[in-house]
N, C-alpha and C positions, 0 to 999 in steps of 0.2 A: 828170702828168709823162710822159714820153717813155721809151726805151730807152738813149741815149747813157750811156757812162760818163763821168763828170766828177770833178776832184777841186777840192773846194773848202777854203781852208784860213784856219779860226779859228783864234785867238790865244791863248794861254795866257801872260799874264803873272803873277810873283810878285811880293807885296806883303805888306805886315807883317801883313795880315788874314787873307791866304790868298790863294788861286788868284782874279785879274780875269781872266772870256774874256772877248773879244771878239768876237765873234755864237758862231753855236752849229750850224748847220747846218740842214738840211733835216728835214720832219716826219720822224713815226720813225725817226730817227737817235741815238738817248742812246746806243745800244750803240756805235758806231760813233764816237762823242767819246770815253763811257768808254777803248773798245781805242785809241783815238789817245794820250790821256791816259795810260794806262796804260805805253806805246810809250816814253815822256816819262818814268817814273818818277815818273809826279803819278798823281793819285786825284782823279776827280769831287765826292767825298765835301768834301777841301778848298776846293772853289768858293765862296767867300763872296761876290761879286759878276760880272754881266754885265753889259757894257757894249754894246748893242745899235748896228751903225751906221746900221741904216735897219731898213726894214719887209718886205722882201721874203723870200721863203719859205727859200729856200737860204740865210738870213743868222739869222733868225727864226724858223725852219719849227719845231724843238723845244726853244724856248722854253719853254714853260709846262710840257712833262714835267723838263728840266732843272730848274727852279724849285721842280718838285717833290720831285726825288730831293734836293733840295740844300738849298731855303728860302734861295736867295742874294736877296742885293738887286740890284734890274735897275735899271738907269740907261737913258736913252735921250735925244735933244731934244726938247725938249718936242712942236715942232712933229708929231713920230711918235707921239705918246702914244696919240689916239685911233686910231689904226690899231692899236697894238700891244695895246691894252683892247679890242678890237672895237665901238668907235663908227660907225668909217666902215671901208668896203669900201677895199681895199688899192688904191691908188691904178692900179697895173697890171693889177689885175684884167678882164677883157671877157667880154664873153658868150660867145665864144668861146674864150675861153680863161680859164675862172674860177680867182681863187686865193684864198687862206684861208690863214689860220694859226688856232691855239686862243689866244683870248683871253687877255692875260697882264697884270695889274699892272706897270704903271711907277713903282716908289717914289721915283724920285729924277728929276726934270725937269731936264734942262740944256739949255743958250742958247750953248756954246761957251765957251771961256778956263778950261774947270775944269782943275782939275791934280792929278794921283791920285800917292801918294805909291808909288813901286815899286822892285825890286831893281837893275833900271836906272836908278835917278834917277826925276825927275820927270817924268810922262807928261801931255802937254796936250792938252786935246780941242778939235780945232777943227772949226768947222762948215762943213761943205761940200755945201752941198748942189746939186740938180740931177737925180742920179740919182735919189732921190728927194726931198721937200721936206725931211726935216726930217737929211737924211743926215751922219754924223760921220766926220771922220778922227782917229788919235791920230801923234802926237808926240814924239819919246823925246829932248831936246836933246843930254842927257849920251851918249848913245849916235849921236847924227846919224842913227836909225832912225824913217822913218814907216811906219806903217802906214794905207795910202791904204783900206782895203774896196773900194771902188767907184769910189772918184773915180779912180780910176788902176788899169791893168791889165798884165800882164806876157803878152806873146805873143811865142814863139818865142827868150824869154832876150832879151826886149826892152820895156824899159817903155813903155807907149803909154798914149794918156788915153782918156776915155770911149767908152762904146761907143755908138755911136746907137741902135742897134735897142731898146735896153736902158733907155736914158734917158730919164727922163721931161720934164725942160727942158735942152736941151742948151749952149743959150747960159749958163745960170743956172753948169751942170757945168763949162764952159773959165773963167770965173770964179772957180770953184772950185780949180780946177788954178792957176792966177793967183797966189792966196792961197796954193796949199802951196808955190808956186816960192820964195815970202819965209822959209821956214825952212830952216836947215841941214842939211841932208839926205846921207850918203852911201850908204844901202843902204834903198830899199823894198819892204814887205811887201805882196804885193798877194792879195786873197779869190782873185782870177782868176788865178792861173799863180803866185802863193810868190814869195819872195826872191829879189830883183836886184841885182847892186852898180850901181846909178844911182841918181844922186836931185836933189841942184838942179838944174846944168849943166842934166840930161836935160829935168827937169821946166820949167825954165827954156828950153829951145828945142821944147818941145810949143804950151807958151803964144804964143809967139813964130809957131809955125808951122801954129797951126790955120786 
């Protein structure tokens, strides 16, 4: 990793089980969720599940210590399992520039359409991928909140969709974005720049204008 400062921002949502995140951060970072979490008036300790949206380090990076301090159950799509088990090298990964995470169990495979019961209402997982293959967004209907991880990004207090450099199929990713224009959306949560009041309209004339 590099010297830049970056802020990258997982999800804490609450559910009858306990605390669902949604990725988890960069390697050696549990302390650094803990003090977020903490911030929040939640506690690591209540994490009963992760819901992983792809494979990449700053999303997944501590995974498997989280896992650890917690014993949550990890969900992801199927199509990231072997990445996030360490069967296959991280799809972005290059010789020049190698990446890794520490191998983590995936207990629960999903395909998209699942629906997680939360204090928000019903949260739906839908699959988007592009950014990486097997990448998720979630959903929130009762709330008109998605939270996009990757598929979508917020730069300068402006929501914009993928990022090239960054993308692994970029045609597959405007597809993607296509798919989240059909929900009702008035505020989304983006990993890359946090909470925006945009969301169909926006999401709907990206598609439109890529």
């Amino acid at each position: 990793m590099d010297d830049r400062d970056a802020t990258f921002n997982a999800t804490a949502v609450e559910t009858p089980q306990g605390l669902l995140l949604i990725d988890v951060g960069l390697p050696d970072t549990v302390d650094v969720l803990e003090a977020a979490l903490d911030d929040e008036g939640l506690r690591l300790a209540d994490i009963w599940g992760i819901l992983v949206t792809h494979q990449d380090p700053d999303h997944a990076g501590c995974l498997a210590a989280v896992v650890d301090r917690t014993d949550a159950v990890v969900f992801a799509h199927e199509t990231e399992v072997p990445y996030l088990e360490g069967d296959k090298e991280l799809v972005k990964s290059t010789e020049e520039r190698p990446l890794s995470i520490d191998p983590t169990t995936v207990d629960v495979r999903l395909t998209g359409g699942e629906t997680f019961a939360t204090a928000a209402g019903p949260m739906e997982v839908i699959a988007t991928p592009g950014h990486s293959p097997g990448h998720v967004s979630a959903h929130f209907p009762d709330a008109e909140l998605l939270v996009s991880a990757d598929a979508l990004n917020v730069v300068d207090d402006e929501l914009v969709g993928p990022r090239p450099e960054v993308t692994q199929d970029l045609e597959t990713a405007w597809e993607s974005v296509e798919t989240l224009a059909d929900r009702a959306v008035t505020e989304t949560f983006c990993f890359h720049g946090g909470r925006v009041a945009a969301g169909t309209d926006r999401i709907r004339e990206l598609a439109a204008d890529r």
